[in-house]
C-alpha positions as CSV (number, residue, x, y, z in Angstrom):
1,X,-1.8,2.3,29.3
2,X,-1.2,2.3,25.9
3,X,-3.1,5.3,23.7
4,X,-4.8,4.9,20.9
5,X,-4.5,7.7,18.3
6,X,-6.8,7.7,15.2
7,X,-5.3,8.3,11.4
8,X,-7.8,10.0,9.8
9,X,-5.9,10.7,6.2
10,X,-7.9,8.1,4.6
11,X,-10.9,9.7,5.8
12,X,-9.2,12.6,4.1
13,X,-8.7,10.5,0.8
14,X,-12.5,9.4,0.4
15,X,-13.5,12.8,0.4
16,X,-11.2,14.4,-2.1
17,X,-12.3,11.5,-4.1
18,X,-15.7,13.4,-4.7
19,X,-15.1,17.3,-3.4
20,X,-17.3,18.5,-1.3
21,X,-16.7,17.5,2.5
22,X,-18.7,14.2,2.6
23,X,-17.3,12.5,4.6
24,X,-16.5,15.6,7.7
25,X,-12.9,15.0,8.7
26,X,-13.8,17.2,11.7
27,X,-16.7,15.7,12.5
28,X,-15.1,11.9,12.0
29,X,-12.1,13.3,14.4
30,X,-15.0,14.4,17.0
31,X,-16.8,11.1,16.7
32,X,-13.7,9.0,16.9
33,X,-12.5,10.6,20.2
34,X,-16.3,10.4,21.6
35,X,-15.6,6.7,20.7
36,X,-12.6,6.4,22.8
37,X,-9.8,7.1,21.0
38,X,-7.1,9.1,23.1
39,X,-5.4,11.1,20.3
40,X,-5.9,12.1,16.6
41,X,-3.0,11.6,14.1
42,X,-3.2,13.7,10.7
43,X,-0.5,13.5,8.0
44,X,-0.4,16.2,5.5
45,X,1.3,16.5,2.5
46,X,2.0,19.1,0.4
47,X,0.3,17.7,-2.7
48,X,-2.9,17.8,0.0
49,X,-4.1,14.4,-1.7
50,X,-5.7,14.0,2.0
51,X,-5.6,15.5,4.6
52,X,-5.2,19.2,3.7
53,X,-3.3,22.3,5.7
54,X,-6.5,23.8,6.1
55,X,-7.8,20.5,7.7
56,X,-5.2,20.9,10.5
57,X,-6.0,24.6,10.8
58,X,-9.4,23.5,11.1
59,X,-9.3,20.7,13.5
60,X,-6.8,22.2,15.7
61,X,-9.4,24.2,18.1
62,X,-11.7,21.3,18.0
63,X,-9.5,18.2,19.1
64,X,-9.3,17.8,22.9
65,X,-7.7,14.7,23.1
66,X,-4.0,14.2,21.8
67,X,-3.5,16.2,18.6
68,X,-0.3,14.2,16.5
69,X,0.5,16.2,13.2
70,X,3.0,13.9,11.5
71,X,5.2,14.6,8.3
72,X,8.3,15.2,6.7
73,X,9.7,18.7,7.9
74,X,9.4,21.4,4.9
75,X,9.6,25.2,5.9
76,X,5.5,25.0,5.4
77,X,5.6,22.0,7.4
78,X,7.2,23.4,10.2
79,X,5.6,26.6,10.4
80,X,2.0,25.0,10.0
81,X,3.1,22.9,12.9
82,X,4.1,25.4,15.0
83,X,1.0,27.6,14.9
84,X,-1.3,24.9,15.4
85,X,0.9,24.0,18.4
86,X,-0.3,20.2,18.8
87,X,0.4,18.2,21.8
88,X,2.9,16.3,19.5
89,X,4.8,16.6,16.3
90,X,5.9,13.3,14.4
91,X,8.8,14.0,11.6
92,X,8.6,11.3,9.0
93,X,11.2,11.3,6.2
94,X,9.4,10.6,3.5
95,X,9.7,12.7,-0.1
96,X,6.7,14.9,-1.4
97,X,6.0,12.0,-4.0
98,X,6.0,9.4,-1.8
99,X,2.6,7.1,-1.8
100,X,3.5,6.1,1.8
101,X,5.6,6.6,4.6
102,X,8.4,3.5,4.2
103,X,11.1,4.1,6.2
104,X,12.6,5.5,9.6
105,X,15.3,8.4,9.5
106,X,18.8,7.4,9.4
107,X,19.5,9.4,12.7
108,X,22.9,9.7,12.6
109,X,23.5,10.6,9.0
110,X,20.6,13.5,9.8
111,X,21.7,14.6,13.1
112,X,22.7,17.9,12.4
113,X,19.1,18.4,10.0
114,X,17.2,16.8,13.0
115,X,19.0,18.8,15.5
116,X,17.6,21.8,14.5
117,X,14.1,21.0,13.1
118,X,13.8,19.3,16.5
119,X,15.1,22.1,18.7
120,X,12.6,24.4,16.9
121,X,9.7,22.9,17.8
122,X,11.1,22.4,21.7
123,X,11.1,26.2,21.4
124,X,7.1,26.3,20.6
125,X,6.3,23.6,23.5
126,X,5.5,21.3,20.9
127,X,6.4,17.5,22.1
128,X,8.5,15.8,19.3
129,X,8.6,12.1,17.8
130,X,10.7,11.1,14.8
131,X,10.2,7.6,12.6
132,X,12.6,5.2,13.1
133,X,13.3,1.9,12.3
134,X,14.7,-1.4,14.9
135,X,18.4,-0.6,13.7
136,X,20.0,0.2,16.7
137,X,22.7,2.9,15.9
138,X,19.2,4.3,14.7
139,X,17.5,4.0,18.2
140,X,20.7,5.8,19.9
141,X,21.1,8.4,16.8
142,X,17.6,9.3,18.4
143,X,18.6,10.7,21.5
144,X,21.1,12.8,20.3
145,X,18.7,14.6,18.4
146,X,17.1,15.8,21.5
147,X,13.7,14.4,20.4
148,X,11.0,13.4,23.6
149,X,10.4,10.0,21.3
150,X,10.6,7.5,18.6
151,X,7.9,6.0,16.5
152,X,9.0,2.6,15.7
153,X,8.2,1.7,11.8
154,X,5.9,-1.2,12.1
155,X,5.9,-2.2,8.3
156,X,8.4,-5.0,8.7
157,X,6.6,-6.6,11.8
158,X,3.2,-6.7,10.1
159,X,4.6,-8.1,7.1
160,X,6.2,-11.1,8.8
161,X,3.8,-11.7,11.5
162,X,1.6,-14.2,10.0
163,X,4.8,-15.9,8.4
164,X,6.4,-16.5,12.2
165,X,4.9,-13.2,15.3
166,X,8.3,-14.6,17.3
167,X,10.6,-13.8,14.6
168,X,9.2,-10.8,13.4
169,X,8.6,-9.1,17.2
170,X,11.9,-9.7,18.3
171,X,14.4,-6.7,16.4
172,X,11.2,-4.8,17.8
173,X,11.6,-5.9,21.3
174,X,15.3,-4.9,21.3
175,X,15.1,-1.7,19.7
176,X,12.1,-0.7,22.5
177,X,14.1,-1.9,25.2
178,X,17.0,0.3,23.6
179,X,15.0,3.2,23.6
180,X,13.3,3.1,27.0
181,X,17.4,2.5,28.3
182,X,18.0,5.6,27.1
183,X,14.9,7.3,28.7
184,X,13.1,7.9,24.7
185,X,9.5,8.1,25.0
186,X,7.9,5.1,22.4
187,X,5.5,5.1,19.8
188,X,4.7,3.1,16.8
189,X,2.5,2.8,13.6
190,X,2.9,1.7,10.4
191,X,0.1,-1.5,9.6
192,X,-0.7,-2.5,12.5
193,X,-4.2,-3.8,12.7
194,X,-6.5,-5.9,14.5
195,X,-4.8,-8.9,13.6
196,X,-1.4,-8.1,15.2
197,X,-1.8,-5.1,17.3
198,X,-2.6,-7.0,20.3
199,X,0.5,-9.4,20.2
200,X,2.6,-6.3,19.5
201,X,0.9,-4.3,22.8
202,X,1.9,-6.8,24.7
203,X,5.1,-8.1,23.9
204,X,6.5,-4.0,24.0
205,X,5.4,-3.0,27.5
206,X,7.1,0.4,27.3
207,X,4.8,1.2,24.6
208,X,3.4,4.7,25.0
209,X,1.3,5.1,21.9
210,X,0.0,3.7,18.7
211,X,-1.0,5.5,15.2
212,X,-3.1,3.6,13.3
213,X,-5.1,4.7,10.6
214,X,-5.5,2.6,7.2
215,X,-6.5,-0.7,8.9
216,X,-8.7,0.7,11.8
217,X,-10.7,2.8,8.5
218,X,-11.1,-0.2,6.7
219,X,-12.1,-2.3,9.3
220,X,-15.0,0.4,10.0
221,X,-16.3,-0.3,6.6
222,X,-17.6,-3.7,8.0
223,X,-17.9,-3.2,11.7
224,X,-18.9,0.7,12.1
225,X,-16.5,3.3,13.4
226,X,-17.5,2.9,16.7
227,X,-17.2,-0.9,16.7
228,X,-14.1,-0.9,15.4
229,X,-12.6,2.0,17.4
230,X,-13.6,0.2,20.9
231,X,-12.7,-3.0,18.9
232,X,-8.5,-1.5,18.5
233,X,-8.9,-0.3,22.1
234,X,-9.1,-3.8,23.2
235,X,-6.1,-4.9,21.9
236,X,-4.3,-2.6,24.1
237,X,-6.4,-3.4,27.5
């Protein structure tokens, strides 16, 4: 079985837009796991231009299924992380100004950095995942990090999957098979949506989670939150 966990940053975004709390991140995070989805993924950034650190203070006593709090690992990062104590920490290593995460972490040129970010959150009982890409000295860097996982960057496959879904699954295939060789838990996110989630579920059987969050919120725009929530969970079946 393949989880579901719901990105609610854009959720997040439309609210800042206006002030105010219209729409309720905590009450969309509550709705979206009474609607099936198995985790909730927030991604905050120290700008705050969504999701905000008072959102994951918020949300932390109220989320029951998996709590993912994903970002790039500043001091205030790291300690925010480990007081909420989530059932899983992503690091992403993307700069403050950033518009989007767009790359996985060189692992071997970062080792040492990873290393000990990593082995701090171990300490707290926090599970750990770290954004990587299909490049294979990247996949093996992984494990000598200590991390639990990888999230494989899914920009690339989404990007060339209506061009040719062979081509653009198969570094994603190898990579996967890499990882689970090596005994790495795997995620992914990064675009995937409801027009190539399903092809990717299956083809990656080792596939332990997904994060998905701009697609799924703007497919709710036309099919309702619930819809669309049951709608991703079918890709996965």
């Amino acid at each position: 079985m393949t989880r579901l966990s719901v990105n609610i940053n854009k959720i997040a975004t439309l609210r800042n837009a206006r002030g105010g709390n219209t729409p309720n991140v905590c009450k969309l995070a509550l709705d979206c796991e009474r609607f099936g989805a198995e985790g909730i993924t927030v991604h905050p950034r120290p700008d705050e231009r969504h999701i905000r650190y008072q959102d994951v203070r918020d949300l932390t006593p109220l989320v029951t299924t998996e709590f993912n709090i994903e970002g790039y690992p500043t001091r205030d990062f790291i300690d925010l992380v480990i007081k909420a104590k989530p059932a899983q920490v992503t690091l992403v290593p993307d700069p403050p100004e950033a518009l989007t995460s767009n790359a996985g972490w060189d692992t071997v040129k970062n080792k040492e950095l990873l290393i000990s970010i990593i082995t701090e959150f171990k300490d707290a009982g926090i599970r750990t995942s770290i954004f990587v890409d299909t490049n294979l000295a990247n996949v093996e860097g992984a494990l000598a990090t200590g991390t639990d996982r990888i999230e494989l960057y899914t920009e690339p496959y989404a990007t060339d999957y209506p061009k040719n879904k062979e081509e653009a699954i198969r570094p994603f295939i190898t990579a996967a098979e890499k990882a689970h060789e090596l005994g790495l838990g795997i995620n992914a996110g990064h675009d995937l949506s409801l027009e190539n989630l399903e092809y990717f579920h299956k083809n990656i059987p080792q596939l332990t989670e997904v994060s998905i969050g701009h697609a799924l919120v703007s497919d709710a725009l036309y099919y309702g939150m619930e819809n669309t929530v049951q709608m991703y969970l079918r890709c996965l079946k």
